[in-house]
N, C-alpha and C positions, 0 to 999 in steps of 0.2 A: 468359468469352470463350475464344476458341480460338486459340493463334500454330501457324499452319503449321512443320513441323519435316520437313523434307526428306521423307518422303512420308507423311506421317501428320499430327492434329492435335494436339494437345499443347493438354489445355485449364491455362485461366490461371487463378488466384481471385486476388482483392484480396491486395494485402501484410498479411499478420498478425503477420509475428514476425521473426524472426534476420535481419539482411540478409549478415551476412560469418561462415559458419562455417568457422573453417580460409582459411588464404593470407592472413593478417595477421598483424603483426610486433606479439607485446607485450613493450616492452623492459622492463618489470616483474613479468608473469607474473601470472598471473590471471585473472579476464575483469575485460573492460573494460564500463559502460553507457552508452548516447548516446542520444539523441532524435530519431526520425526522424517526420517530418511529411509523410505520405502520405493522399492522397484524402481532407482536411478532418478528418484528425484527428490523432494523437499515440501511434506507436508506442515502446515501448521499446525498446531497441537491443541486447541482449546480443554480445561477440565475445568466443569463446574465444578462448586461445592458440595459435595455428599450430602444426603439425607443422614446416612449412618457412617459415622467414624470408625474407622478399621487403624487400630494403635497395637501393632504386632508386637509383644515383647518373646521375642526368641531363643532368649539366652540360657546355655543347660545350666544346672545346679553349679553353685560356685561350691569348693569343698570347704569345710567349716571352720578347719583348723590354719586355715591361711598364714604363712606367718613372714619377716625378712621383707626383704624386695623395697625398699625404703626411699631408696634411690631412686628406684625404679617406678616407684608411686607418684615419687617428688616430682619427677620428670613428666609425666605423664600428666599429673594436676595442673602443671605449668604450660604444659601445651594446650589443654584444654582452654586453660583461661585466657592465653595469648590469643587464642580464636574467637575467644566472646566480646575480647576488646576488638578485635579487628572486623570491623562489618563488610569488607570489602575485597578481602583475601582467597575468598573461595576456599570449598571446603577444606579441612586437616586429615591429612596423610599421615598416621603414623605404622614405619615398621616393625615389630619386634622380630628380630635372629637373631638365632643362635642351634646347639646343638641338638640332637634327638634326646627329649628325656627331658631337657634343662629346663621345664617349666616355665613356656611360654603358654601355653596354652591356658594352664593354669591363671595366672599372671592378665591374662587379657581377661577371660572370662570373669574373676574376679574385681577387677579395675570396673569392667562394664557395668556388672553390678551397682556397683558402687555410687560411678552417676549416670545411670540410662534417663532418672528422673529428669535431669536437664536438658533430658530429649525429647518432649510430648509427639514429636512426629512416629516414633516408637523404635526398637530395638530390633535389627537383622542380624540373625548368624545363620553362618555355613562353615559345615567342615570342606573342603575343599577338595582334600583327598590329595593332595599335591604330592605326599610322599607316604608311600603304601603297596600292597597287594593288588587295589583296584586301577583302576583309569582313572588319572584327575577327571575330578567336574570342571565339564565344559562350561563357558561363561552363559550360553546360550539357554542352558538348563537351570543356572542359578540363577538368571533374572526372570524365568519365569515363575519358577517359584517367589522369587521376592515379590513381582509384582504382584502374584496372587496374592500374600499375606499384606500386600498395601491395600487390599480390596476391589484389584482389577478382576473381573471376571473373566475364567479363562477363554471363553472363546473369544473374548475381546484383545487381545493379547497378540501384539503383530508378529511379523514373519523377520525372520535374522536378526543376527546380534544387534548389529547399527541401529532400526529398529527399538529393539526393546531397553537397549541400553539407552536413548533417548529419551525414551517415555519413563523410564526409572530415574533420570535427570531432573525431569522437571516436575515429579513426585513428589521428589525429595527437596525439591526447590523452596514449597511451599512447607512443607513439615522436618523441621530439625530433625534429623533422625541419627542412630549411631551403627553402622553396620560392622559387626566383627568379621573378620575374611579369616578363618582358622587354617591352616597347612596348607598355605598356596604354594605349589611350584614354580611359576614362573611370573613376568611381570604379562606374558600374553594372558594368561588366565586373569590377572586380577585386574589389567585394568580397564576394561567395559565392565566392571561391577565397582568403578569408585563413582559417589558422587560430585559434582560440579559445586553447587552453589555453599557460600557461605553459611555457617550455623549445623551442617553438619560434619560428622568426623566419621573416618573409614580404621580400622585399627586391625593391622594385618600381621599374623605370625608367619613366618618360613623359617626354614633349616637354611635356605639361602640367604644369600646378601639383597638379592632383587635390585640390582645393581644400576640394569635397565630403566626399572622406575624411581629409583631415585634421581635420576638426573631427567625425565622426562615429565613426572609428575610431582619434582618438588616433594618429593618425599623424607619425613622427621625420621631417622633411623635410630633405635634404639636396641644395641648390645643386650642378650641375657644369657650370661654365663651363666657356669655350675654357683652354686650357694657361698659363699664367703663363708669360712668354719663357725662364724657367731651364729647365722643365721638358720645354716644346717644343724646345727646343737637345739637349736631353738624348734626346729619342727621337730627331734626326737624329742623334745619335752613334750610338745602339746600331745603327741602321739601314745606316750610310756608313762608320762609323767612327771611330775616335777620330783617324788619322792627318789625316783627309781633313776634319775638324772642326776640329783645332788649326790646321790652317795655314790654314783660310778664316774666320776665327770671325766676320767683319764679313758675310760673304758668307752663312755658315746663317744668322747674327740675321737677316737681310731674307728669306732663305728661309720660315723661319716666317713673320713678318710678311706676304708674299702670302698666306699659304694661312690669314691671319686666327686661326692659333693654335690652328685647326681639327683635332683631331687625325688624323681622319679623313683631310683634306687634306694633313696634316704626314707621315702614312706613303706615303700616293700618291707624293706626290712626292718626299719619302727616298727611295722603292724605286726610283723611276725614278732619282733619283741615281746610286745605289749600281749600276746597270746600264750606266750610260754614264762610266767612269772616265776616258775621253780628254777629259770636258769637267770645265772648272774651275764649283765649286758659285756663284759669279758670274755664268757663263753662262747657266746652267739659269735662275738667277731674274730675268737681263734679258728669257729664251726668253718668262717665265711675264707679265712683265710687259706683255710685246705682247701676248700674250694678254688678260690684263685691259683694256688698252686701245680693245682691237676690239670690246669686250662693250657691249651693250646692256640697255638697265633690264629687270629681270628680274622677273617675278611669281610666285606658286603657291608651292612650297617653296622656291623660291630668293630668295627677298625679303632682301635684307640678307648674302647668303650669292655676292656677288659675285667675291673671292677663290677663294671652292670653286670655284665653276665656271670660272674662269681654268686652276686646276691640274688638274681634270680635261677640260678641252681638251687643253692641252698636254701631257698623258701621252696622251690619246688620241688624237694629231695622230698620237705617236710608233709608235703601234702596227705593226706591215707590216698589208697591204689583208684578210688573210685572218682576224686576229686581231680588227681592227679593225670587218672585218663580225659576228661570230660573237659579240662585244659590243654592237655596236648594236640588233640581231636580239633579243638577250637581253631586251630591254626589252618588243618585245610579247607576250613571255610572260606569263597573266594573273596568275602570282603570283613574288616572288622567289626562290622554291626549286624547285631542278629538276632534275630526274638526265639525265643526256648523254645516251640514247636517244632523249629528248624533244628535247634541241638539236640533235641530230643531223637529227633531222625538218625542223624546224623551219629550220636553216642546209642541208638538201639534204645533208651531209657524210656519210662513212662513219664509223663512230661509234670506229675509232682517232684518226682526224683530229681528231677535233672534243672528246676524251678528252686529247689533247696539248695545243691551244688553249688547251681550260678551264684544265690546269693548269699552263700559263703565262700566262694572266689572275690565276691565282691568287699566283704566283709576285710579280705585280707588283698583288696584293690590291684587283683590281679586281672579284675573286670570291671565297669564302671554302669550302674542302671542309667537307661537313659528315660524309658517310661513302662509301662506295666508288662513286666513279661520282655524286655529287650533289653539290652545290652548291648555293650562294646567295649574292643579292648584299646589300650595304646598302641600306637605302631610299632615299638621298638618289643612290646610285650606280644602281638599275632606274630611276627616274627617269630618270638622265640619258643612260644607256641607249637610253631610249623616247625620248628628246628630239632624240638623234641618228640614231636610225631615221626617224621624221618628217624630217628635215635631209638624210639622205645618202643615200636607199633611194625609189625612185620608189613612188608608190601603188601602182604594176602590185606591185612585187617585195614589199612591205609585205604587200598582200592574197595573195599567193602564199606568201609564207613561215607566215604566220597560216593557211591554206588548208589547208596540207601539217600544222602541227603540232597544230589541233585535230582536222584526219582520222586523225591518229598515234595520239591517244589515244583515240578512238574506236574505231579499229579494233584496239587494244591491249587495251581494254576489252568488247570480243565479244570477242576470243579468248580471254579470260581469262574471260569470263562463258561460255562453251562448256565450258570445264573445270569451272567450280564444278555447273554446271544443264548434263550432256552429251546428257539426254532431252528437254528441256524445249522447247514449241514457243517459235520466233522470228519475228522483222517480218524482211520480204526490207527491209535496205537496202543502198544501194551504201558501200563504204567503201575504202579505198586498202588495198593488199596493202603487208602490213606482215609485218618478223620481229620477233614479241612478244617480249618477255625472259621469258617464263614456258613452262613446261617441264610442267606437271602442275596438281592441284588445289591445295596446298600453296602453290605458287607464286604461283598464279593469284589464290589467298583473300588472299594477304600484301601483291600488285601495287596489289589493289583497296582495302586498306586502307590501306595506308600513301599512297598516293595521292588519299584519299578528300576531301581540302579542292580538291586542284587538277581534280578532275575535276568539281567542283560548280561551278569558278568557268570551269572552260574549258564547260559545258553553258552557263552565263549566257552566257559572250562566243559561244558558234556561234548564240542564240537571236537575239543584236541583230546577228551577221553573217547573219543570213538563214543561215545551214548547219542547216537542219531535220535532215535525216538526223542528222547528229552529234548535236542533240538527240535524236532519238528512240534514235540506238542509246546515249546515254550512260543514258536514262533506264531502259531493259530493261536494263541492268548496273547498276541500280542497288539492285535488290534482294537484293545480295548484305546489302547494310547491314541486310536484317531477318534475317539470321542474326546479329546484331551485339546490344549493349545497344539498350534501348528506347530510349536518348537519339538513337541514332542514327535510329529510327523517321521521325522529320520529317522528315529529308534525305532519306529515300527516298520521302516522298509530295511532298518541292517539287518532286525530279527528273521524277516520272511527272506531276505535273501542268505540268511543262516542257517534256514530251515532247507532250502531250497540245493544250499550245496550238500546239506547232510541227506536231502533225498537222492541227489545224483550220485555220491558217493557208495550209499546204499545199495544201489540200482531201484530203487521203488518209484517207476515212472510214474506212476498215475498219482502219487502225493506229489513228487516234484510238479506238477502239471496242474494239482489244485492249489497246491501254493500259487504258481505262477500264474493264475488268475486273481488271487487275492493280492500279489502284487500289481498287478497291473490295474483294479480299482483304488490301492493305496496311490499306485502314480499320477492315477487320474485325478484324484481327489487333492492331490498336491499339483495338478496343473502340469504336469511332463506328459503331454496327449503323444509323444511320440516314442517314450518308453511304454506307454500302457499300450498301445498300438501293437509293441514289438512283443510283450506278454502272451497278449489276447491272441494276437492271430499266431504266435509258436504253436501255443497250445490248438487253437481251432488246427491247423495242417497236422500236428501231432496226431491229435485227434482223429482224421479222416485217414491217417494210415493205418495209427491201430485198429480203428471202426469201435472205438471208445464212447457212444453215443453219449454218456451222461456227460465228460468231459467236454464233448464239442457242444453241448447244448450250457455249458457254465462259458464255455468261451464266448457264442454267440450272445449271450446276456451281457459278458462283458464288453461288448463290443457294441453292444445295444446302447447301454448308458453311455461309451465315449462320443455316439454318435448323436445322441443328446445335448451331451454336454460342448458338443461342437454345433447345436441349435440344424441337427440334416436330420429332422425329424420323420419323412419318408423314410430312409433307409434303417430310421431307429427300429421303425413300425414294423418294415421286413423281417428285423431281425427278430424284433417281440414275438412276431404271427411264430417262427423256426421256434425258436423256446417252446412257446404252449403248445407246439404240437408235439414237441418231444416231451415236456413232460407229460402228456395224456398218452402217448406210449409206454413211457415208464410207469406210470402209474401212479404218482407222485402226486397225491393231492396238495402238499403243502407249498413244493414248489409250483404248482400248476396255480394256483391261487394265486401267489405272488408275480407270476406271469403275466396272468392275469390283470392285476393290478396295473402290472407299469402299463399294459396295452391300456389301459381303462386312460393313463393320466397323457399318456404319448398320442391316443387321438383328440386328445381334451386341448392339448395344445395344437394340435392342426386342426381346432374346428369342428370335428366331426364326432359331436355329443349322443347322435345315436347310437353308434356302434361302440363311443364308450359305455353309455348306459348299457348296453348287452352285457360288453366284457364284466363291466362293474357286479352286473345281476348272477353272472355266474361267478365271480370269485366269493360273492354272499354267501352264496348257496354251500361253498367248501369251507370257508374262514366261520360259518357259524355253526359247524357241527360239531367244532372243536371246543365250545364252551367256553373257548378263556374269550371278556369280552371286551382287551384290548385289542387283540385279534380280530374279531369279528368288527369293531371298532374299524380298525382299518377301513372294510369293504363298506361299510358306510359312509367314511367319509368321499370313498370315490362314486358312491351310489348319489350323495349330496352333488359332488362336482357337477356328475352328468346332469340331472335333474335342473341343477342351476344353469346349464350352461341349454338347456332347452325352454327354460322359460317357464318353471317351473319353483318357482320362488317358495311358495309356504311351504312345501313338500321340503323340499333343500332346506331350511329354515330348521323343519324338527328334525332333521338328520341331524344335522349339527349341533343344536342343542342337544342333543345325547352324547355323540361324541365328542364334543366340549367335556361335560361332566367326565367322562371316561378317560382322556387325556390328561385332566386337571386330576387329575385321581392316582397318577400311573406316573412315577420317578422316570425322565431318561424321556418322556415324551412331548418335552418343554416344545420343542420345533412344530411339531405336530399340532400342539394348542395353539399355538399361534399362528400356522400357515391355516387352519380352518377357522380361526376370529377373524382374519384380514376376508378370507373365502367368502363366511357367512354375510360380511359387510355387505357385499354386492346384491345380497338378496334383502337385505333391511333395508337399503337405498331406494330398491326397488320397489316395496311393499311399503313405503312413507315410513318405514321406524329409522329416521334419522338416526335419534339422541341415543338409539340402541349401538345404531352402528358406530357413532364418533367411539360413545364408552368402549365399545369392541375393538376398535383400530387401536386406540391410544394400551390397552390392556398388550396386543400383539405386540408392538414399537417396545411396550417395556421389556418384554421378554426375549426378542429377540437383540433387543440393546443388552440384554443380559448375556445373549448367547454370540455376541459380536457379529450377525449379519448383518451384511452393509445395507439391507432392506429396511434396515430400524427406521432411517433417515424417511425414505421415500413414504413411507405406511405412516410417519407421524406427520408429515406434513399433508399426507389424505386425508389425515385424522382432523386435522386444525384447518383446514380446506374449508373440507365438509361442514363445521363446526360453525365457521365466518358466514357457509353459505346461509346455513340455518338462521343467524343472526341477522344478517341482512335482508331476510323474507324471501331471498330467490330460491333458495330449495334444491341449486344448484350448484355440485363440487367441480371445482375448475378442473381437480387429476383425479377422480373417481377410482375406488379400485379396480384390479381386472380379474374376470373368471381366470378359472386355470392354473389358480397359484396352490391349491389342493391337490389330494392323489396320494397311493402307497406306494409307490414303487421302489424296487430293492434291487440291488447290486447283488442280492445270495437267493438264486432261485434255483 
């Protein structure tokens, strides 16, 4: 199959060999073997030793005043240490459950803290999302990210769970490492994220029992109730004080007692304590107890959890009107993490305004910072949140405030997707004038990814608000994600086809129709040649009903690359010659260029270098008017191809040393440098610059080992070929490179 690579295709073959060389930690030295179980069968796993150690410590802030939990430590030390005696046991399982609130989370992050150090292979957390507003994380999502923070490069990164849960096995095989598992819901989720071998320890919170895994994986389950009345006394001291505790001691003991022992509840309303020093700690808790009074039977997560919501009323009675909206608000955000730009939207505010609020919501830990400008709350606290926007916030202001901050990130997300794809045709939709926080492509690639859970689940919520638009513009942003691992793949074909039902719903055929060419290069590019098929040609017979010429000429193009990537390079050509004549009807220098292009690379592969050379000569002539000269870039290096592939060596030669420089120059054109070093080899072979070309081959091998094509393999052993031939005085490489591995061609003309 073939993955589109910013303007060229980049063909795939099945996984055969090495999935991690280099960017993995062996805290023993050697290579390491593991088992990796791709496409129904059973590879072997070799990782060498890294150049560079990648030692992740992941863990958020522990809070300062930790206090109690005794027991809970003891236990905890003791398991540890039972695992350092036992070299043969395989890694340590432990669960912590209990209720919403009761400070586990606290409780683990802290503990981890405490001794990550005895883990040099380093430190993994994830929240998990197990019980919440969002979708739990899928396990397939969380080992990709682990693996990246272990130093695997993402395009190295196999395809399904089985897969990468393997390669995370024997990772961890070699580096003790401690992975925290935060709010797992069930034992499906967590267990292709435990590790196997001895020396490391997995340490998992739920609200559940995980019941499942304890008896399947041997799991240490550890109880965390609400606080025992010493211990709860004790975090209102570190909180208020020890002054202001000695002389009310009858007054904290009922303190605790409202808030149920909750620890969660015990800090809320410490903090607010500790804020209003003119009032006696007796006051506070008669405040809390009209509260509980007024309260009616409660259902959902608040079942039994009546005290809590007593003390978060009455801290949020206390708020002033501006803190106390910009809280409430917080709640119809669809997930609990979120950076102030987005609240900003969302609350109408200017985003120093709304940057002081959070961090005096924080202040009284009714929000928690997680890095510069973000945030997040506890589950049981967006909840209550959301419970108060229903209550205090008329439906007009409800759907308005929700209105403003899914167009936020929509329109955040075209600006950002403008910078990654600045040539690339778009769907006209209307969107709110926004100032994005991203500054360049750099920015723009980091926006979209670090963002990439909240923008799935804000596309779900504009789909059930009827905001089409925001669906369709979230789902064209969402193909940054196939520049990404393949695990990310799915998400970007649920988006387009979220997009796709919000165009049909709409009635806007002609977007539903350029989605479904963009899906159908996503399916291709994941290797489903018979749903890209069913894409491509809908649209192409759509197309020739409506007499929609631009859209049957993007279907043709799609149709062009499948037939590529199924190696029927005739009928690819057919289709190329259709494209570039439509677009020199339309008019379309950009796309005509790009048309161009793939015609230049599709006769390069059957052979026939003249008539690449033409096409090459004219897409120059369009791609260099435009001044940008990665662009122009491009049509050189198809100008190189032809030229090389006629026999034309020194000429090819300085093509590509320019376009070398220019790709090496230009983020996101990693593929590109290195399918023109392996290119250019063939012409230094040819012209006696061997030692030019090994150095070239082995520079490609590395880069594409970085970007996990399976070519890494075949190009380093040209490389070291070549190299032996040199050595030996024959002059002769036994698998010499081949022309034709060069060329721009694009899947968006």
């Amino acid at each position: 199959m073939y993955r589109f690579s910013g303007r060229r295709f980049v063909e795939m073959q099945p996984y055969s060999g090495p999935m991690a060389d280099g960017g993995v930690s062996n805290d023993i030295g050697g290579a390491v073997q593991g088992t990796v179980v791709q496409a129904g069968r059973i590879d072997q796993v070799v990782l060498p030793a890294p150049e560079v150690v990648v030692v992740p410590r992941q863990l958020p802030a522990a809070v300062p005043d930790f206090c109690g939990r005794l027991a809970h430590v003891a236990t905890l030390d003791a398991l540890l240490a039972a695992s350092e005696r036992n070299p043969g046991g395989g890694a340590t399982v432990v669960a912590l459950d209990g209720s919403a609130g009761a400070g586990k989370s606290t409780l683990a992050v802290w503990w981890a803290h405490r001794v990550q150090d005895r883990f040099p292979g380093g430190t993994l957390f994830v929240n998990l999302r197990g019980y919440g507003p969002s979708r739990p994380l899928p396990p397939q999502v969380v080992l990709t990210d682990f693996l990246t923070a272990l130093g695997v490069a993402e395009r190295r990164i196999p395809e399904g769970v089985e897969a990468q849960g393997a390669l995370f096995r024997s990772l961890v095989t070699v580096r003790r490492a401690l992975v925290v598992l935060d709010n797992a819901g069930s034992a499906e989720q967590v267990r292709p994220l435990l590790p196997g071998a001895t020396g490391s320890l997995a340490l998992v919170t739920s609200r559940g029992a995980l019941s499942e895994l304890l008896v399947s994986e041997a799991v240490r389950r550890v109880a965390v109730d609400v606080f025992d009345a010493v211990d709860a006394v004790r975090l209102v001291e570190s909180v208020v004080g020890e002054d202001r505790t000695a002389a009310e001691p009858e007054a904290v003991e009922e303190l605790v007692e409202v808030c149920a022992r909750l620890p969660l509840a015990v800090r809320v309303a410490a903090t607010r304590v500790a804020s209003r020093p003119f009032l006696s700690v007796a006051d506070v808790v008669e405040e809390i107890r009209e509260e509980q009074r007024g309260l009616i039977g409660m259902d959902g997560p608040w079942r039994g959890l009546g005290g809590v919501r007593a003390v978060f009323d009455w801290s949020y009675d206390r708020l002033d009107p501006v803190h106390a909206r910009v809280f409430r608000l917080l709640g119809l955000h669809p997930m609990p993490e979120f950076g102030a730009p987005a609240v900003a939207a969302l609350a109408a505010l200017d985003l120093r305004s709304v940057t002081h609020v959070l961090e005096e919501l924080a202040e009284q830990h009714l929000v928690e910072p997680v890095a510069r400008q973000r945030y997040r709350m506890h589950d049981l606290l967006h909840d209550y949140a959301a419970y108060r926007a229903d209550l205090d916030e008329t439906p007009v202001a409800r759907e308005e405030a929700v209105t403003r901050l899914l167009g936020w990130y929509a329109a955040v997300a075209d600006a950002a997707d403008r910078f990654v794809y600045p040539v690339s045709a778009r769907i006209p939709v209307e969107l709110p004038v926004v100032q994005a926080p991203v500054r360049d492509r750099e920015e723009a690639l980091g926006w979209l990814r670090s963002e990439r859970a909240v923008l799935s689940a804000v596309q779900r919520m504009a789909l059930k608000q009827g905001m089409y638009e925001v669906v369709i513009a979230l789902a064209l942003s969402s193909r940054h994600l196939g520049l990404g691992p393949r695990s990310w793949w799915p998400e970007e074909l649920e988006a387009k086809s979220r997009g796709i039902e919000a165009a049909r719903v709409s009635g806007v055929r002609e977007t539903e129709a350029f989605l479904r060419v963009l899906r159908g290069h996503s399916h291709r590019s994941a290797g489903d040649q018979a749903a890209a098929e069913a894409d491509f040609q809908d649209v192409a017979e759509s197309a020739e009903r409506s007499g929609d010429q631009v859209l049957r000429r993007r279907a043709l193009a799609g149709l062009a690359s499948l037939r590529e990537a199924q190696q029927r390079y005739d009928e690819a050509a057919e289709y190329h010659l259709a494209v570039w004549e439509a677009t020199r009807q339309e008019g379309d220098s950009a796309a005509e260029a790009i048309a161009l292009g793939n015609l230049c690379l599709v006769n390069a592969k059957r052979g026939r270098f003249d008539e690449a050379l033409g096409y090459a000569q004219r897409a120059w002539e369009l791609r260099s008017r435009t001044g940008d000269p990665l662009i122009t870039a491009y049509a050189e290096d198809d100008l190189a191809l032809a030229r090389q592939g006629l026999g034309e060596h020194d000429t090819a030669i300085g093509l590509w040393e320019k376009v070398v420089d220019i790709y090496a120059r230009h983020s996101g054109s990693e593929s590109h440098l290195a399918t023109a070093l392996e290119a250019m080899a063939v012409s230094l072979v040819a012209t006696g610059r061997d030692d030019r070309a090994v150095h070239d081959l082995r520079r490609a091998a590395a880069i594409l080992t970085d970007l996990d094509d399976p070519r890494a393999d075949l190009v380093r052993r040209r490389a070291e070929d070549l190299a032996s031939a040199r050595a030996n005085g024959s002059g002769q490489s036994a698998d010499r490179p081949q022309a034709g591995q060069s060329g721009s061609g694009s899947d968006d003309s």
